[in-house]
C-alpha positions, -999 to +999 in steps of 0.1 A: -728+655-454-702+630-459-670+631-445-636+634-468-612+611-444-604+579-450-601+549-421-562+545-410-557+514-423-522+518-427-522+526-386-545+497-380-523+473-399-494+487-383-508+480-353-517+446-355-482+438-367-471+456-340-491+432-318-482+401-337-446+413-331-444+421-293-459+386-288-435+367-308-399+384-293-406+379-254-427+415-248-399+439-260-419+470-271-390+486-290-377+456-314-420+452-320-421+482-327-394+481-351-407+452-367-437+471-371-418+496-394-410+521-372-382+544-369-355+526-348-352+562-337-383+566-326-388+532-318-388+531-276-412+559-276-433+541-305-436+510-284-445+527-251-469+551-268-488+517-284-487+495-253-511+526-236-531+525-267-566+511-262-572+495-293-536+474-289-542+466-256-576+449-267-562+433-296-528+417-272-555+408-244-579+389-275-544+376-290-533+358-255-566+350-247-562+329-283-532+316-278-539+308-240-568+282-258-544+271-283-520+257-255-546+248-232-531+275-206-552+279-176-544+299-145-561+275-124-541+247-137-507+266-138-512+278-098-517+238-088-484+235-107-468+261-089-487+247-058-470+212-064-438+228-069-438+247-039-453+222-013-434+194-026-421+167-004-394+145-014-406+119+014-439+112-008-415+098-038-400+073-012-420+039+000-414+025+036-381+014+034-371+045+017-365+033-018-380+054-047-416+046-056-416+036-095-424+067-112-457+058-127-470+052-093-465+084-076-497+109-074-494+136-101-485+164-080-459+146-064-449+137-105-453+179-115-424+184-086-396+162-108-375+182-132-351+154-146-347+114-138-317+094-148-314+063-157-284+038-154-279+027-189-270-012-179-300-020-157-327+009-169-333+018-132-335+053-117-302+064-107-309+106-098-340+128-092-342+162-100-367+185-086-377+214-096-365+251-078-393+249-041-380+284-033-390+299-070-422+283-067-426+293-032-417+331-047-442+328-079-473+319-051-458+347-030-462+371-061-494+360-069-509+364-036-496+399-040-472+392-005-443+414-024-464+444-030-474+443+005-437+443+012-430+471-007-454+487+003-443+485+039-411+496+028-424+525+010-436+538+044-405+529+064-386+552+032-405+579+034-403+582+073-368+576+072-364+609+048-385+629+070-364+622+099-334+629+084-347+658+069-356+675+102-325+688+113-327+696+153-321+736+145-349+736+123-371+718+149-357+742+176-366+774+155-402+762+155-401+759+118-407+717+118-427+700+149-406+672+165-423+647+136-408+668+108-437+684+099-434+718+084-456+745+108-479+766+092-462+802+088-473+826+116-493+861+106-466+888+123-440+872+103-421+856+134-405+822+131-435+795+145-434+781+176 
């Protein structure tokens, strides 16, 4: 017996303009979803509802897997840059006598550290170095070694002890009806307050 329904191709096209559309504007769910002909109405919950969809999350992984080849973006390469960034020493752009070793000689990772270089427009030579941000690249490693979700977790814990301490008020803990760690005591069976 065959079936009367027809493929969604209006909801699969849809989707993939959705898709093409979060990609392009910086990840903003809503406008992509606008652009995608939704309801601006409707749109925030439109674009939330599509980024837990399977099927879009497959077709945005395959689409920045494409565009990662495009570019040439690799995670291995873009963590030495970080790396180069965040260990960088200014020392290894200077010789000896602490003049500036010409550009072209300087290892690459000591190179991936420069932001800007100015030149004097008389005599061509290097008049100002700038490097790029050692604390934001410190920060990126730090977030991809997952040291800020450690963090939070930590402070997670510390929050949720705090709440329990201030929530055990010292009558409470006197009438037996929290232990001294703020822990609620099981009732008792003749009705009495616990001890």
């Amino acid at each position: 017996m065959k079936s009367n329904t027809k493929p969604r191709s209006g909801l699969n096209e849809r989707r993939q303009a959705f898709v093409q559309a979060y990609l392009s504007n910086g990840h903003n769910a809503t406008q992509a979803a606008i652009s995608a002909g939704y309801s601006p109405k409707t749109a925030q919950e439109q674009g939330s509802r599509l980024l837990s969809n399977v099927m879009v999350r497959a077709m945005l992984a395959t689409k920045a897997e494409e565009v990662a080849a495009v570019v040439e973006l690799e995670t291995a390469r873009t963590l030495r840059h970080v790396a180069c960034v965040s260990y960088s020493d200014i020392g290894q752009m200077l010789d000896e006598q602490g003049k500036l070793i010409p550009i072209p000689k300087m290892a690459p990772e000591v190179r991936a550290a420069i932001k800007s270089i100015e030149f004097d427009k008389d005599t061509g030579g290097v008049t100002k170095i700038g490097l790029w941000d050692k604390n934001a690249g410190l920060e990126k490693a730090m977030k991809h070694h997952g040291l800020y979700e450690r963090d939070n977790d930590q402070r997670r814990e510390d929050l949720s002890l705090q709440i329990v301490l201030v929530g055990a008020s010292t009558g409470a803990i006197e009438r037996g009806v929290l232990d001294s760690e703020g822990a609620r005591q099981p009732p008792r069976q003749d009705g009495r307050a616990p001890h």
